[in-house]
C-alpha positions as a Markdown table, in Angstrom:
| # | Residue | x | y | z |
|---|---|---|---|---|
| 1 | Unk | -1.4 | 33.8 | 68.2 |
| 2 | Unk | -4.5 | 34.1 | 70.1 |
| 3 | Unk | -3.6 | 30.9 | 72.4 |
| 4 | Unk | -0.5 | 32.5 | 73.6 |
| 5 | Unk | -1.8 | 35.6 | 74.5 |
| 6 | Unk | -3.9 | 33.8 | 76.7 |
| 7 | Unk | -7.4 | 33.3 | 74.7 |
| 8 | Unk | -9.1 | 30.2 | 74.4 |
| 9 | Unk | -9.3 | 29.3 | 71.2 |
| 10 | Unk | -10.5 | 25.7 | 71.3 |
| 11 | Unk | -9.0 | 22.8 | 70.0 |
| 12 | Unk | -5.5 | 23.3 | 67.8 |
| 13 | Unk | -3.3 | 21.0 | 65.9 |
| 14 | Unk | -0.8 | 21.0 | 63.2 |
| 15 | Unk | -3.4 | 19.7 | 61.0 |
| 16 | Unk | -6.4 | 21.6 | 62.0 |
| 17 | Unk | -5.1 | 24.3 | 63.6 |
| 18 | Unk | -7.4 | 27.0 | 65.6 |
| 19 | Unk | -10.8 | 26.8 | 64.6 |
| 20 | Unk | -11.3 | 30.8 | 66.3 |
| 21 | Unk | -8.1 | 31.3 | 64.1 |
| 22 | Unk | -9.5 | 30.0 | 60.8 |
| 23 | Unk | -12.6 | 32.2 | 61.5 |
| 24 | Unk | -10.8 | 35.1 | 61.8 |
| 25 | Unk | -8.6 | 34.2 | 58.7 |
| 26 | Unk | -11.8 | 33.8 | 56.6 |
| 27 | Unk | -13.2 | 37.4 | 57.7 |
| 28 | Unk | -10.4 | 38.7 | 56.8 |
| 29 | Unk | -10.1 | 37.1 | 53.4 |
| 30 | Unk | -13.7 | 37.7 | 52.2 |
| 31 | Unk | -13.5 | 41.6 | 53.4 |
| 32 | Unk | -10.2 | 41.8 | 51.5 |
| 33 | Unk | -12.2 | 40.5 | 48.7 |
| 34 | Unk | -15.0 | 42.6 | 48.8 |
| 35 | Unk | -12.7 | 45.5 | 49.2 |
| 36 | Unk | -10.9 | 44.2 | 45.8 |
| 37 | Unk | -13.7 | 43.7 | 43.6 |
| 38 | Unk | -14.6 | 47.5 | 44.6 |
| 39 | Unk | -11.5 | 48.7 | 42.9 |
| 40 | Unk | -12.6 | 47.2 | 39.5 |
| 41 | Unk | -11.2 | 49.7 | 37.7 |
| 42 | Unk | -7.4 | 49.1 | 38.2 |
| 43 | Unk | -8.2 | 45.5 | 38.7 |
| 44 | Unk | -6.8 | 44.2 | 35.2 |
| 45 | Unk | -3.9 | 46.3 | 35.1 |
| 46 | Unk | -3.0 | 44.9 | 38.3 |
| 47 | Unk | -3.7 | 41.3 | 37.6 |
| 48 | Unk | -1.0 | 42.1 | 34.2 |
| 49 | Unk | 1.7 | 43.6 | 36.8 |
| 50 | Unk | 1.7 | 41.0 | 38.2 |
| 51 | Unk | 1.3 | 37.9 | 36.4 |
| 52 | Unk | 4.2 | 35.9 | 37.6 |
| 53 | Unk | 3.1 | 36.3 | 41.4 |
| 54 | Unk | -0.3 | 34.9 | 40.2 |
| 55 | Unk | 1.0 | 32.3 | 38.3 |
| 56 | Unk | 3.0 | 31.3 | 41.2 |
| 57 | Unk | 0.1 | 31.0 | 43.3 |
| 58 | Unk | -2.2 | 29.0 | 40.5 |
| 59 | Unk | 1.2 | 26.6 | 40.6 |
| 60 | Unk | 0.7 | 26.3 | 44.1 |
| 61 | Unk | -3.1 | 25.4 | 44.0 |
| 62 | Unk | -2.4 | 23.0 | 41.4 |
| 63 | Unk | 0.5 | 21.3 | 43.5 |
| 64 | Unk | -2.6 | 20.3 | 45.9 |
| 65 | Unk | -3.9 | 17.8 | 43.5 |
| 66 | Unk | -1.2 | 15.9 | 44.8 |
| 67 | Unk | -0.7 | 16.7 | 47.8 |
| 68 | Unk | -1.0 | 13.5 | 50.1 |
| 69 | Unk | -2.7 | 15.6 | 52.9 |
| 70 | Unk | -5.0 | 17.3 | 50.1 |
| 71 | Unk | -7.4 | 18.7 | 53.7 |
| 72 | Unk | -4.6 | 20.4 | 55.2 |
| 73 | Unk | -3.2 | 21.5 | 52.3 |
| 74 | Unk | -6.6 | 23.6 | 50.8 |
| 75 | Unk | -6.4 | 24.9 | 54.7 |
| 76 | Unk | -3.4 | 26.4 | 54.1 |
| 77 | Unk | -3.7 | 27.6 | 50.5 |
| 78 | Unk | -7.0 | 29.8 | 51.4 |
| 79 | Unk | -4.7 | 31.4 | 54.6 |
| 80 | Unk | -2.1 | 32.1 | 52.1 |
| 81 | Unk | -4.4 | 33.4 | 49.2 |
| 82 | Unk | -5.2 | 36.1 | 51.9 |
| 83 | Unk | -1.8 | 37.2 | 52.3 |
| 84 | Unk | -2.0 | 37.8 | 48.4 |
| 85 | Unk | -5.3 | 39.7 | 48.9 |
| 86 | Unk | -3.6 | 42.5 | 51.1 |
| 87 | Unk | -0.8 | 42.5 | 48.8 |
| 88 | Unk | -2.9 | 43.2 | 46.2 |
| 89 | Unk | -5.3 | 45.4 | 48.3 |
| 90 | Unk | -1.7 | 48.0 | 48.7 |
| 91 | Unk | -0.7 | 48.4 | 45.2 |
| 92 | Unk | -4.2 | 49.3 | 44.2 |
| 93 | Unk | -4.2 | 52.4 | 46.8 |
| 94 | Unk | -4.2 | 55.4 | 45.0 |
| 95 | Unk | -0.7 | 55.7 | 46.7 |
| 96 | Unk | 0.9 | 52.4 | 46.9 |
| 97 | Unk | 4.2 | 53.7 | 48.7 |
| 98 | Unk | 2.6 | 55.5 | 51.4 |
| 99 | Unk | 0.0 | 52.9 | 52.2 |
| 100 | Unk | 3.0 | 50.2 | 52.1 |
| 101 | Unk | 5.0 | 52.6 | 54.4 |
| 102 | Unk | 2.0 | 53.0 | 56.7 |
| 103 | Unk | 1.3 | 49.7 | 57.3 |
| 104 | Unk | 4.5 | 48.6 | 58.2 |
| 105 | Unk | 5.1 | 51.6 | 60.5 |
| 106 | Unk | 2.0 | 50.8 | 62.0 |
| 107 | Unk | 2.9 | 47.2 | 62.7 |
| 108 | Unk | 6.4 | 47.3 | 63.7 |
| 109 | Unk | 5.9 | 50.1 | 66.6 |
| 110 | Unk | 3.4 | 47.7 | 68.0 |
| 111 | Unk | 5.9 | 45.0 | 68.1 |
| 112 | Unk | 8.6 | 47.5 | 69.0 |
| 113 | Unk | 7.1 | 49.1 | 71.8 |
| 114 | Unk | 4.9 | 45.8 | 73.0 |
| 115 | Unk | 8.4 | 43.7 | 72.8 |
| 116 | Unk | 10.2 | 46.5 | 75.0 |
| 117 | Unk | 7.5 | 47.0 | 77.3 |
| 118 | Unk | 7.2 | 42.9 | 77.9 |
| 119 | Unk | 11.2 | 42.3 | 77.9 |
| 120 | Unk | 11.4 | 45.0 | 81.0 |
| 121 | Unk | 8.3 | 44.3 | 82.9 |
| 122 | Unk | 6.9 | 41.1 | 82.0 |
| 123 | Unk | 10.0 | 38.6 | 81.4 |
| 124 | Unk | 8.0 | 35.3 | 81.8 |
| 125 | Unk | 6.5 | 36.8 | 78.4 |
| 126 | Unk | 9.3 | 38.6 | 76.7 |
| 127 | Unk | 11.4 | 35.8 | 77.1 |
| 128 | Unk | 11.2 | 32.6 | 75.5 |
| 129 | Unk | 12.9 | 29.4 | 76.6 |
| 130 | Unk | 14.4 | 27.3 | 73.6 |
| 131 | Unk | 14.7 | 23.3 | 73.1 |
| 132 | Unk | 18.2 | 22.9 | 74.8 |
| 133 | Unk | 16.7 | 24.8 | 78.0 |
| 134 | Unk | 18.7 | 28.3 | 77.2 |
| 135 | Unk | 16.3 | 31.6 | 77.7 |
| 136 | Unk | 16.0 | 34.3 | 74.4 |
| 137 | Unk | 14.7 | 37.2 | 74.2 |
| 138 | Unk | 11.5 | 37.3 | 71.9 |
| 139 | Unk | 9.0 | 40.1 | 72.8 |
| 140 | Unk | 6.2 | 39.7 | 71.4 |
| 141 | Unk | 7.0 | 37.4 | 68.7 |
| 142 | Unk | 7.6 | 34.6 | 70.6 |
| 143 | Unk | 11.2 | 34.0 | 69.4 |
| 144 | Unk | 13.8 | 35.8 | 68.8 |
| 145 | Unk | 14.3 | 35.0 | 65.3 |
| 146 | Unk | 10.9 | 36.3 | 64.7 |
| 147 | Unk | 11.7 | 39.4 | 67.0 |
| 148 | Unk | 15.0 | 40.1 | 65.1 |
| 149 | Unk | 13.2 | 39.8 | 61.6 |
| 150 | Unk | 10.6 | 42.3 | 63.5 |
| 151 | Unk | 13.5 | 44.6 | 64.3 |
| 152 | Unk | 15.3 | 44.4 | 61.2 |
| 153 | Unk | 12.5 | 45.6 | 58.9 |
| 154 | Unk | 12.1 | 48.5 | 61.4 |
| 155 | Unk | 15.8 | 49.5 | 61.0 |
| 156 | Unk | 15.2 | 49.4 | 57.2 |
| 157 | Unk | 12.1 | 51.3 | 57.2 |
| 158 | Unk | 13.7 | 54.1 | 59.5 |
| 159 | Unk | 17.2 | 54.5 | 57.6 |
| 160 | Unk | 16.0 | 54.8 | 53.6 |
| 161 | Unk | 14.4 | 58.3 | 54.2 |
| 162 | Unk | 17.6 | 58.8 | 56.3 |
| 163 | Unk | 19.7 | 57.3 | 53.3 |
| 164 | Unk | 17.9 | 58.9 | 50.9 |
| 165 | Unk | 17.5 | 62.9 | 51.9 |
| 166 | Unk | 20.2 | 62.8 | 54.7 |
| 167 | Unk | 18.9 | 65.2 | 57.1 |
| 168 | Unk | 15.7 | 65.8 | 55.7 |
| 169 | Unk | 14.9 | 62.4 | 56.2 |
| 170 | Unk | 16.0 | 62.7 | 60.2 |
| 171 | Unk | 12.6 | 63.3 | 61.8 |
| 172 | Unk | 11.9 | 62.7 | 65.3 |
| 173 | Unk | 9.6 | 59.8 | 64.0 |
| 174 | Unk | 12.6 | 57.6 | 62.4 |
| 175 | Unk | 15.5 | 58.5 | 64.5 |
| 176 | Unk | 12.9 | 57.1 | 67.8 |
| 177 | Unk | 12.2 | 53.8 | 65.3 |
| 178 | Unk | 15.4 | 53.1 | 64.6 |
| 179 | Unk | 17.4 | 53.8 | 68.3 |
| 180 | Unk | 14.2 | 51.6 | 69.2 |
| 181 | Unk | 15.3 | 49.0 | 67.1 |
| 182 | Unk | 18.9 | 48.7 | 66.7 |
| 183 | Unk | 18.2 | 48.4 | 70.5 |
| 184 | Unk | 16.0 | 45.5 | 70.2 |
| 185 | Unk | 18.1 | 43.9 | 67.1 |
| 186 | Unk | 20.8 | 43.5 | 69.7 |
| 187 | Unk | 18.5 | 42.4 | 72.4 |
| 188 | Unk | 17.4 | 39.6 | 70.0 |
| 189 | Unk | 20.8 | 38.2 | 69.2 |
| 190 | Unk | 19.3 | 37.2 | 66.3 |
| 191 | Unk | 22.7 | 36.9 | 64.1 |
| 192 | Unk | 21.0 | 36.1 | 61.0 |
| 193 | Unk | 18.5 | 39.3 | 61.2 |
| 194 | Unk | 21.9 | 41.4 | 62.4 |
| 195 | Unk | 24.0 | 40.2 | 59.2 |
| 196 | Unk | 21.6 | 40.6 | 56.7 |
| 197 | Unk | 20.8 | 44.0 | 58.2 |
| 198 | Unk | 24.3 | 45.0 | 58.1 |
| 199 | Unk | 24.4 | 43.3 | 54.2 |
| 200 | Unk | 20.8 | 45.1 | 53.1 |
| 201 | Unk | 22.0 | 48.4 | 53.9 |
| 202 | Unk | 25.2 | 47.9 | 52.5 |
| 203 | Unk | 23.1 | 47.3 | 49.4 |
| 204 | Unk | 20.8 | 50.6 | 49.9 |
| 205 | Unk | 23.8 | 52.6 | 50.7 |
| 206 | Unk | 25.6 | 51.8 | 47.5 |
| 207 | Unk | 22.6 | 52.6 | 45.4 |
| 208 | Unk | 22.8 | 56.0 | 46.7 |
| 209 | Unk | 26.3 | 56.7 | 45.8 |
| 210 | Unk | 25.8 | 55.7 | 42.6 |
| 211 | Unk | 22.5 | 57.8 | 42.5 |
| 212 | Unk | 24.2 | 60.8 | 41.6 |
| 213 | Unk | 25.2 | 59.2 | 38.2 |
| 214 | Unk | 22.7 | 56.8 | 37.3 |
| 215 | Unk | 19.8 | 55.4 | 39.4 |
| 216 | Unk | 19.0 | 52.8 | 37.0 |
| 217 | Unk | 22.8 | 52.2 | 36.9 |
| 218 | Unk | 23.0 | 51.8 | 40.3 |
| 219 | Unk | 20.3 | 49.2 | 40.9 |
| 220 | Unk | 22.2 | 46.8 | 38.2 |
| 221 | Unk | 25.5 | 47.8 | 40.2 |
| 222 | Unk | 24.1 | 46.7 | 43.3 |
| 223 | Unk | 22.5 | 43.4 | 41.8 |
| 224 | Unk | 26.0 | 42.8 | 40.1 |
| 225 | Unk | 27.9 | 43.3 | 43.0 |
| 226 | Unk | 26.0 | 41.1 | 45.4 |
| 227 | Unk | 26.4 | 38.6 | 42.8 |
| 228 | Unk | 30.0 | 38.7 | 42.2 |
| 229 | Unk | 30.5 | 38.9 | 46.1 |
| 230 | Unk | 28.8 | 35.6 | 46.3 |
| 231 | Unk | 30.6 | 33.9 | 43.6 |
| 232 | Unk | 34.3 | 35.5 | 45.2 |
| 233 | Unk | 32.9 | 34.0 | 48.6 |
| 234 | Unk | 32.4 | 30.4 | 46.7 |
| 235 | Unk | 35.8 | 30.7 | 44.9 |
| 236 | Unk | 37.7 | 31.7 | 48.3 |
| 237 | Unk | 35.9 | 29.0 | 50.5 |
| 238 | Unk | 37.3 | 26.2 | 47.4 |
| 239 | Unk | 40.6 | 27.1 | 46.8 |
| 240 | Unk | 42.0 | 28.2 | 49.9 |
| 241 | Unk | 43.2 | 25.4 | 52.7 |
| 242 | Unk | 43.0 | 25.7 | 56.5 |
| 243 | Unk | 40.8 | 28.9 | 56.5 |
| 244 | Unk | 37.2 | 29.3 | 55.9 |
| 245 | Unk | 35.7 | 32.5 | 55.3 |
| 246 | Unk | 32.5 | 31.1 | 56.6 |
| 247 | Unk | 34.3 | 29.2 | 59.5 |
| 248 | Unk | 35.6 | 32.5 | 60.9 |
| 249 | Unk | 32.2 | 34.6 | 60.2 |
| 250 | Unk | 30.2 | 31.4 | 62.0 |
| 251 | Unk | 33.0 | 31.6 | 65.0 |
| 252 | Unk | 32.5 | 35.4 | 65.3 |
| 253 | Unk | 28.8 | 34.8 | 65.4 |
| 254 | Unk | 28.9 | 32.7 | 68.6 |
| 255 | Unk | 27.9 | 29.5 | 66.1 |
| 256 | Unk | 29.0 | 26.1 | 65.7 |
| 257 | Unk | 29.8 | 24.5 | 62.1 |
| 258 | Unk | 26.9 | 23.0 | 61.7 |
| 259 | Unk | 25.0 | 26.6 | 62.3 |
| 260 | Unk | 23.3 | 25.0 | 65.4 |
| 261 | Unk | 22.5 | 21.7 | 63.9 |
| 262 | Unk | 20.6 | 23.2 | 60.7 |
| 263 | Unk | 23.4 | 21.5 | 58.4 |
| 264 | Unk | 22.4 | 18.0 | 59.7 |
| 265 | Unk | 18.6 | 19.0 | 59.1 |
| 266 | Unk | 19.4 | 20.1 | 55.9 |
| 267 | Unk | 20.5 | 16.7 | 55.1 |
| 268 | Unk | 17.8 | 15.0 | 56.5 |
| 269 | Unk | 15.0 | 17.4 | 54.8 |
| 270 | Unk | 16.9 | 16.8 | 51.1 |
| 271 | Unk | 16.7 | 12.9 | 51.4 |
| 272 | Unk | 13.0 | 13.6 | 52.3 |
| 273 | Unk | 12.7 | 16.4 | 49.1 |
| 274 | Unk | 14.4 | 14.2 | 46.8 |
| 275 | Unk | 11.5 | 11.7 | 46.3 |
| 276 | Unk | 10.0 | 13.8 | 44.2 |
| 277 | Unk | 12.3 | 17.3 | 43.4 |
| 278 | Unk | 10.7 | 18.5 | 40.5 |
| 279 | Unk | 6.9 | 19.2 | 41.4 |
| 280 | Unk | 7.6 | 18.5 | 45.1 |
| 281 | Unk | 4.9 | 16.8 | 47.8 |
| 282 | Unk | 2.3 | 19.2 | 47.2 |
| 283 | Unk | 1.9 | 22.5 | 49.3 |
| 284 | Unk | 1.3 | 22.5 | 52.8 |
| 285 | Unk | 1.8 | 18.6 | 53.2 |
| 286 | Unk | 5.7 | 18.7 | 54.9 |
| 287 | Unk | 5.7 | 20.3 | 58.1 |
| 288 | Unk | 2.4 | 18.9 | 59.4 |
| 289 | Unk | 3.2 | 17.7 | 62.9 |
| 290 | Unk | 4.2 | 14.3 | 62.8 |
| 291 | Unk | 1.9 | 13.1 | 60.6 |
| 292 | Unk | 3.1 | 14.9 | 57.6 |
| 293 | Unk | 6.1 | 14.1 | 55.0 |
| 294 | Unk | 8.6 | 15.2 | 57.7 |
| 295 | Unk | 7.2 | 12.7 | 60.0 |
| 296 | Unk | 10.9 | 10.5 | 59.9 |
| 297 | Unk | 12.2 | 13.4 | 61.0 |
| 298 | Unk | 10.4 | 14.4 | 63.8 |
| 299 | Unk | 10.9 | 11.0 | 65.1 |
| 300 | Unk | 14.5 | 11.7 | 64.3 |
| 301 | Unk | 15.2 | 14.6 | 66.8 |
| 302 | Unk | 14.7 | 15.5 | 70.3 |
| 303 | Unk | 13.3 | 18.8 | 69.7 |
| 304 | Unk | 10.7 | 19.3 | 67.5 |
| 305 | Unk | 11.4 | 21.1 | 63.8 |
| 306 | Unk | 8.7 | 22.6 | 62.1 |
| 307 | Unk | 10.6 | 24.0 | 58.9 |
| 308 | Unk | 14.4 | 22.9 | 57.6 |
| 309 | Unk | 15.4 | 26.5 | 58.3 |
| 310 | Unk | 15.8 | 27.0 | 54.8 |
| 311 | Unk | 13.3 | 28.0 | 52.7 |
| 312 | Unk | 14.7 | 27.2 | 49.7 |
| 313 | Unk | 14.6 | 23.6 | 50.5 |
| 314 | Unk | 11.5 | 24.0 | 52.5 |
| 315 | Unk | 10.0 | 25.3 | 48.4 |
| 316 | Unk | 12.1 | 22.2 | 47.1 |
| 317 | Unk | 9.9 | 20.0 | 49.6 |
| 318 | Unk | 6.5 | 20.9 | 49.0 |
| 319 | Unk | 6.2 | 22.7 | 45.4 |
| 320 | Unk | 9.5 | 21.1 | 43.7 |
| 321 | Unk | 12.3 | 22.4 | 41.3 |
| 322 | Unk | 9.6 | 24.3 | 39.4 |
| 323 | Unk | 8.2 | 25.8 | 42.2 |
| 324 | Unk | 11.7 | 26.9 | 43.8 |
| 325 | Unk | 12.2 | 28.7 | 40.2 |
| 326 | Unk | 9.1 | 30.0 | 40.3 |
| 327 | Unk | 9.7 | 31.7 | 43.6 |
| 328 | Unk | 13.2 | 33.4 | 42.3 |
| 329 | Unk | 11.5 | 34.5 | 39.7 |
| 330 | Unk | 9.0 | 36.2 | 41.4 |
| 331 | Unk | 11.9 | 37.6 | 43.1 |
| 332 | Unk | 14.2 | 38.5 | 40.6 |
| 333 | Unk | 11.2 | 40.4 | 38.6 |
| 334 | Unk | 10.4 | 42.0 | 42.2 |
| 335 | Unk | 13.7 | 43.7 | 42.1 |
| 336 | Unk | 13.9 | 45.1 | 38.7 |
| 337 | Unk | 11.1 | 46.3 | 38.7 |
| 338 | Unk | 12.1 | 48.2 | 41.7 |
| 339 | Unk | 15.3 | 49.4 | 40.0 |
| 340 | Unk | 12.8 | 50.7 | 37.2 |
| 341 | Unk | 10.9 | 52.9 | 39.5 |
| 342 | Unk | 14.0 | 54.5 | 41.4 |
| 343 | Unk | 13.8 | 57.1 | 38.9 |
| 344 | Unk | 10.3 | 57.9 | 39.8 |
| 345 | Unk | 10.2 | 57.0 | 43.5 |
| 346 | Unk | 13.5 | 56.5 | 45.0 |
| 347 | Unk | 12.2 | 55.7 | 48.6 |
| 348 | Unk | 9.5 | 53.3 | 47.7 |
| 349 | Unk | 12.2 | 51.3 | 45.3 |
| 350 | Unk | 14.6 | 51.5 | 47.7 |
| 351 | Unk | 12.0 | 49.7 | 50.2 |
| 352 | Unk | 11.1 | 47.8 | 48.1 |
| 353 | Unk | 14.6 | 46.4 | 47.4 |
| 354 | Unk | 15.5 | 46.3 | 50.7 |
| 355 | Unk | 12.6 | 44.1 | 51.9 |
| 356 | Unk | 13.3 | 41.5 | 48.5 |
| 357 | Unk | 16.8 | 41.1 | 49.6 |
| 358 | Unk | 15.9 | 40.8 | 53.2 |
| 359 | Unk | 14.1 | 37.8 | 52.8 |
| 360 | Unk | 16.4 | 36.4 | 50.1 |
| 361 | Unk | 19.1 | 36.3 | 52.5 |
| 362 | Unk | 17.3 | 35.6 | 55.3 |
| 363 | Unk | 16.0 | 32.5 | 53.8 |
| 364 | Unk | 19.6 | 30.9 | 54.0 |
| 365 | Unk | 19.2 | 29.9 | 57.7 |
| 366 | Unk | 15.5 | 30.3 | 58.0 |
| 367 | Unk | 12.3 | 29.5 | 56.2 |
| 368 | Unk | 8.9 | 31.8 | 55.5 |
| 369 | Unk | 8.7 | 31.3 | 51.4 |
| 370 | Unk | 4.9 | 30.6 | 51.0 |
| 371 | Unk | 4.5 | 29.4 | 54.5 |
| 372 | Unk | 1.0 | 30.9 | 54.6 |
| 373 | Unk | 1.3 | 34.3 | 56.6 |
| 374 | Unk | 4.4 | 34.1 | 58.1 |
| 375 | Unk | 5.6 | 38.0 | 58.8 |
| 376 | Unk | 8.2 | 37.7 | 56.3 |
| 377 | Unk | 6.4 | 36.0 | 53.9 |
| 378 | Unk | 4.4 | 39.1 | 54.0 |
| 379 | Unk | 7.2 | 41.6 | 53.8 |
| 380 | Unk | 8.1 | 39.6 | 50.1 |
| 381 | Unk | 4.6 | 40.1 | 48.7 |
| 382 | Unk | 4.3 | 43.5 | 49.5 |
| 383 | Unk | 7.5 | 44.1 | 48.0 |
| 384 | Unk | 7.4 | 42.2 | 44.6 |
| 385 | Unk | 3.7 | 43.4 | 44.4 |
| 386 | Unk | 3.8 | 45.9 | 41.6 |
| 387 | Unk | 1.3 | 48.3 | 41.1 |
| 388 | Unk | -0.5 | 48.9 | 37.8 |
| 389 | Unk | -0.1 | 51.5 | 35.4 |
| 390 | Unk | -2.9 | 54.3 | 36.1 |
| 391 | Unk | -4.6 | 56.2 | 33.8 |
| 392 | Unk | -5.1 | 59.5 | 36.3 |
């Protein structure tokens, strides 16, 4: 981050990375620390919340004792322990949901506004020029995928007070964030971030109209229904001849069939997985330049892939079977116990849902599951972060 605004940052690699970085990762890590052992009190309660997300993360230190790149991979695991640490360090605010909502708000008009500003006055920077030569539009996020995911959240975060109390939720504050970043979602042409968008507030909107009768009811209607559509979508794609549902969303989308080659690096990144698919190669230890697992494929393709642009497979590489269910199950707990708080903080659930089904859908055609601190990455923990039970 600090080398492409500019900064020297010395010597950088994929297995090394930035030393300045590192520093700045470990300051970060051993104030979150100190800031968590202050809050002793709640400190139990919170490690019992949320005993699956730290399970998940012991799993993950443990896959490193067989990890063949076991230096990179520790590397890695301490950046990503620090993502944990800030999830940690929001559910034990005295208020969880407004320190969740202020952080994000916080972040995502910096991205907004910087990404506008740079996109209109400063293009060599706004705009980013991709493998086969073709120029996107990625802010400050230096793609657009990331700049989409950017918008999206910001979309989400403006609409579920919108959602929620209709006009008493229009403020000046989230009718400006969300023109801002519809306006940017669109810039992007990020299609992923614009149909899980459309999808996630489908979702939100659906657990408001059933609100009225049940709130509880309505977050096991929503889950239900996003699982039958799914299994409708399978049924229809395998019994019907000469038209794909998915062919004619993909040709809508400006796509090709193979989703702009991801299918064939799908391929290619299972072969690689299915060495070892139960416990997987260890964390950190696939996408390491070419000298990691991935290395046949990098040798394989012209441009350079640093993820399979799934990370469901991408968890299948490095942590396995067990860690991939590990993951869901994170998830899946994540979103009931959203649905469980609805009835005592509907806006706060409903972010929290939104964000869990965000990066569940975005992970189909891109990859951030425990890759260390990527943005959305971030956006899961916070959400599946529960906080404890308080005594006050």
């Amino acid at each position: 981050m600090l080398r492409a605004l500019g900064v020297n940052v010395g010597a950088n690699s994929a297995e090394s990375g930035s030393p300045a970085e590192r520093v700045l990762f470990l300051l970060m890590l051993v104030l979150g620390l100190y800031l968590l052992s202050r809050r002793s009190d709640v400190l139990v309660r919170t490690f019992k919340a949320n005993a699956l997300l730290l399970l998940l993360f012991g799993y993950i230190a443990l896959s490193i004792s067989w990890s063949p790149m076991a230096d990179v991979s520790i590397k890695r695991f301490v950046k990503m322990v620090g993502a944990l640490v800030m999830a940690l360090l929001i559910v034990t605010e005295r208020n969880p949901a407004q320190a969740l909502r202020s952080m994000l708000s916080r972040y995502l008009w910096v991205v907004l506004i910087g990404s506008l500003f740079v996109i209109i006055f400063v293009p060599s920077i706004g705009r980013a020029v991709n493998y086969d030569g073709t120029i996107s539009t990625a802010g400050i996020c230096f793609g657009k995928n990331g700049l989409g995911q950017c918008a999206l959240a910001a979309v989400l975060l403006a609409s579920i007070p919108i959602i929620s109390e209709g006009r008493g939720g229009m403020d000046f504050g989230n009718i400006a964030m969300l023109f801002m970043a519809v306006v940017i979602l669109l810039l992007s042409r990020s299609s992923t971030s614009l149909v899980v968008c459309i999808m996630v507030l489908g979702i939100l909107l659906l657990i408001r109209g059933f609100a009225t009768l049940s709130i509880l009811h309505a977050g096991g209607t929503a889950l239900f229904t996003v699982v039958l559509l799914v299994a409708v979508f399978a049924l229809a794609e395998s019994v019907t001849s000469g038209f794909s549902i998915r062919g004619y969303v993909i040709d809508n989308l400006g796509k090709d069939a193979t989703l702009t080659g991801r299918t064939e690096l799908w391929a290619d990144v299972w072969t690689l997985s299915s060495d070892r698919p139960v416990f997987g190669h260890g964390t950190g230890s696939f996408w390491v330049g070419d000298v990691g697992v991935s290395k046949p494929i990098m040798d394989t393709y012209t441009w350079p892939p640093n993820q399979a642009h799934n990370g469901y497979l991408d968890v299948i590489g490095e942590l396995g079977f067990f860690g991939l269910a590990l993951v869901i199950a994170v998830a899946t707990y994540g979103l009931f116990a959203a649905f469980r708080m609805l009835p005592s903080d509907f806006q706060y659930a409903m972010l929290r849902i939104a964000l869990i089904f965000s990066v569940l859908l975005l992970n189909i055609t891109e990859s951030s599951f425990c890759r260390i601190t990527h943005r959305v990455w971030m956006f899961m923990l916070f959400a599946v972060a529960t906080p404890p039970i308080r005594d006050d």
